[in-house]
N, C-alpha and C positions, 0 to 999 in steps of 0.2 A: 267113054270115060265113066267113071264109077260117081256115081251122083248122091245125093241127099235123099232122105225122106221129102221133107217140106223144105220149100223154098220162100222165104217171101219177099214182099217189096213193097217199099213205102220209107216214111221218114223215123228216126229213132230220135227221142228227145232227155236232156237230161232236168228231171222233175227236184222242181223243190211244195213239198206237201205242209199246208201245215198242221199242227199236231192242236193238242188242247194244254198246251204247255206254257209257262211264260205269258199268259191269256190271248194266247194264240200268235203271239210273237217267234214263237221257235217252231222254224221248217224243218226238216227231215228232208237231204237231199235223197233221191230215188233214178230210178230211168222209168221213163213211158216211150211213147210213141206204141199205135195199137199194134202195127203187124210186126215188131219189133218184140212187144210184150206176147203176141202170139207165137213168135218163134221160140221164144223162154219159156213157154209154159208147153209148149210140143217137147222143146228139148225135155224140159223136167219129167214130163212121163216116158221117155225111152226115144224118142222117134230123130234121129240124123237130122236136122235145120241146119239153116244158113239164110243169111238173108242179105241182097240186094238193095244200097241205095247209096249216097252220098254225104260225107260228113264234112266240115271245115277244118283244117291242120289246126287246131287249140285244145285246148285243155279239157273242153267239154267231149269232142271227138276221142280221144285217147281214150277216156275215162268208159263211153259206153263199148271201145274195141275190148279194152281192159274185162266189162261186163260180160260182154261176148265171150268171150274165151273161157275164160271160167264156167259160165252156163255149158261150154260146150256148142256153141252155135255158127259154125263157119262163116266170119267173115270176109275170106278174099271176093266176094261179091263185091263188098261196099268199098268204094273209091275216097280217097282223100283230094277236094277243090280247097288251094291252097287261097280263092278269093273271093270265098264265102266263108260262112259261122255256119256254127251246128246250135240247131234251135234249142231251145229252152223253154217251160213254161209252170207255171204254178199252180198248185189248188187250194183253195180253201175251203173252210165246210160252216151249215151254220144250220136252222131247222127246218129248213128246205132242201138239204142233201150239199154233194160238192157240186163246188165250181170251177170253173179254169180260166185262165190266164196265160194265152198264147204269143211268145217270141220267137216269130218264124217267117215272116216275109222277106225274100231275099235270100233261104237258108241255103245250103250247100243243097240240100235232098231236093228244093225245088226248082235248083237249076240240073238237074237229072234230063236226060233227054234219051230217046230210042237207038242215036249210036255209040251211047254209051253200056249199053246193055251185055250182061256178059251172055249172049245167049245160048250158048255151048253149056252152060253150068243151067240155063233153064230148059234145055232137053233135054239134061241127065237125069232132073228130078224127078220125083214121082208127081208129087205134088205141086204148085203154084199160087199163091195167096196174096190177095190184096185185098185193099181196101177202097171205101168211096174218099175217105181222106188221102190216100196215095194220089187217087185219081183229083184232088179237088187244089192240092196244091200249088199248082202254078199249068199252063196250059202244055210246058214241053213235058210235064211229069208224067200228065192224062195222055196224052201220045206215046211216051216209054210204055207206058200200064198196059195199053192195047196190043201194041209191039210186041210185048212179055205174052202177052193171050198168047198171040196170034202164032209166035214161037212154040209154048206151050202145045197149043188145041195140031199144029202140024207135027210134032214132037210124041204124041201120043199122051202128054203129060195132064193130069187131071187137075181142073182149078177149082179154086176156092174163093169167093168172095165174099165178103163182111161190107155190108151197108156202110154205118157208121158216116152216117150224114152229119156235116157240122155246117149247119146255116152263115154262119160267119165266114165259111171259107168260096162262095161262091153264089150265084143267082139259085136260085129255086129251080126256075125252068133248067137251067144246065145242070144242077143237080138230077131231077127229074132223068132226064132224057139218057145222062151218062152212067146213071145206076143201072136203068132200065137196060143198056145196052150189055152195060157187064156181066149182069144177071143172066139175061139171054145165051151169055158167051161162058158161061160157069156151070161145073160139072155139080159142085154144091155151095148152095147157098147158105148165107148164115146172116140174116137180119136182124135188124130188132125190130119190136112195136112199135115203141115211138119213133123210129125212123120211118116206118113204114105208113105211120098214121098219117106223116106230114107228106112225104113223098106221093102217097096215093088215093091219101082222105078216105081210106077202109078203117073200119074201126072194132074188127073182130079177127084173132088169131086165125081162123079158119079161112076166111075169105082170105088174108092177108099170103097164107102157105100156099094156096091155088093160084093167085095171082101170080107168084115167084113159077110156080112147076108152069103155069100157062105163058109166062116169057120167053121159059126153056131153060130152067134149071132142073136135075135130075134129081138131086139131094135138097132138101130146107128143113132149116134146124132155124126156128123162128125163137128169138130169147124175149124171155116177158121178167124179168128180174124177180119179184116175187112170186110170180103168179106160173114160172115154170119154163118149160120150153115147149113146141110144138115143133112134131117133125113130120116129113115127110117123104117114100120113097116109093114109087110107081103108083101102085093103088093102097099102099100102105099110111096110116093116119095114127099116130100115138100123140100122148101128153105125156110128157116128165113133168112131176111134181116138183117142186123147189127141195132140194137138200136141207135140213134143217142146222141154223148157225147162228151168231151172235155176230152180226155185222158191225164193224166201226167205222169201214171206205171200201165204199162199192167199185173207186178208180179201176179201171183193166178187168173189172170180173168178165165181161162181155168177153173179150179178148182171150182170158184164162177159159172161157168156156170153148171156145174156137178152135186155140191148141190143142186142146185137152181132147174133142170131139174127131179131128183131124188126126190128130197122133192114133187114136186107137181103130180109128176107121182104117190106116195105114196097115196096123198091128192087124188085123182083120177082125173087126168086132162085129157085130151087126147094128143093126141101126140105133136099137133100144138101147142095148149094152154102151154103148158108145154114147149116146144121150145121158144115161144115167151119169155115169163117169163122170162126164163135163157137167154136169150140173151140179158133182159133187164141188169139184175140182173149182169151179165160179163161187160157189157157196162157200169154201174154204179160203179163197184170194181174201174175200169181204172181210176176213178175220183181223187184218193188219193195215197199217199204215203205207200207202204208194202202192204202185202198178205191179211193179215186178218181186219186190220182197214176202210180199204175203204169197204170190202162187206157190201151190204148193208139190211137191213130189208126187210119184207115181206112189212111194208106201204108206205116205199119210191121204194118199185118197183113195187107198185099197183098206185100211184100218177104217177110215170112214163107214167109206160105205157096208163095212160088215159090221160095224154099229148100231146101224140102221135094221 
């Protein structure tokens, strides 16, 4: 069967952000959820997504099918549980950056389990993406996640993993031990810093890329928000500098860098080229208000970067 580019999996949430409006009374409904906002920002530079997971039959569930489609993003993956909700959650900002405000315990996506899995549609793909929040939301989601590897890595299908640790959704130690694992099991890796600082108490981008290629990841594309990205491929060792931009929410740039790196690695970019791109591509999300509405296209991050 004729498959996608990138596939991902994880939960999709419907975000309300709020703005500097009304004195900070008026939200800006939006979509998040990370591998969700990863699959939007793949789609937006060119690359076939779709993505895998679970929504509740309401209002919220239509509305990110509705988003889907539009982006372009296939979702006959994603199942409707007609006795669950599809999660929600908020952000607000203040001079310490944003913050979130999670409704999701009990959602449709984290009653998701491994025979649920469409896995004929995950060995068509090229690609496989998740995250440590896919894996963190309930214990049958972390079972689907591994199911989906394991589908994938005998499928020939190359994976993709995003850290994306959120302390509130589980112990340290099972964070710890389950990233470690994924890592190990991921063809590239896409961390961040401060996931990374907490997860393994390194405290330099360097150490940090070694640690990932010594679990057994082959690709690491380590994201440092202002300070750049760090990658890594065999004995290859580069820095991307930060894109230069006028940030107002940083929500999903992680995420817009993922896609964006993933999409072009697809397209066959090389390592750098592909770096750069995504770090245009993060740099340009930060522009706007919410997850998904500031990513930006494949022409305003090719105009970018020939600004530069």
């Amino acid at each position: 069967m004729a498959g996608v580019d990138i596939l991902a999996l994880g939960e999709a949430m419907v975000e309300f952000n709020q703005t500097g409006a009304a004195n900070g009374r008026l939200y800006l409904q939006g979509f998040g959820g990370d591998t969700s906002n990863f699959a939007v920002a793949a789609a937006r530079q060119g690359a076939r997504a779709g993505y895998v997971s679970a929504l509740g039959d309401d209002v919220y569930g239509a509305m990110l099918r509705a988003m889907w489609r539009e982006e372009g993003v296939d979702d006959s993956g994603v199942r409707s549980d007609g006795d669950a909700f599809t999660a929600v959650y908020f952000v607000t900002h203040d001079a310490a950056g944003h913050h979130f405000s999670f409704f999701r315990r009990g959602s449709a996506a984290s009653r998701m389990g491994p025979t649920q899995l469409p896995h004929a549609q995950i060995a068509a793909a090229r690609v496989l993406h998740l995250s440590g929040i896919s894996m963190a939301i309930s214990e049958t989601a972390r079972e689907a996640c591994f199911a989906a590897i394991e589908t994938a890595r005998r499928a020939g299908v190359k994976v993709s993993f995003d850290t994306n640790h959120r302390a509130k959704l589980w112990p340290l130690a099972l964070a710890q031990a389950t990233i470690a694992a994924a890592i190990a099991a991921s063809d590239i890796c896409l961390p961040s810093f401060d996931d990374l600082a907490v997860l393994t108490g390194l405290d330099s981008p360097e150490a940090m890329v070694e640690h990932c290629l010594a679990l057994g990841a082959r690709v690491v594309a380590l994201k440092h928000g202002g300070h750049g990205a760090w990658l890594a491929e065999g004995e290859r060792r580069l820095h991307i500098a930060p894109h230069p931009c006028t940030p107002v929410d940083a929500t999903g740039a992680g995420d817009a860098f993922g896609g964006a790196f993933i999409a072009r690695l697809v397209a066959g970019d090389d390592l750098e080229r592909a770096g750069r791109y995504a770090a245009a591509a993060a740099a340009l999300s930060t522009e706007g208000y919410g997850a998904v509405a500031p990513i930006p296209h494949a022409a305003r991050v090719r105009e970018a970067l020939a600004a530069v």
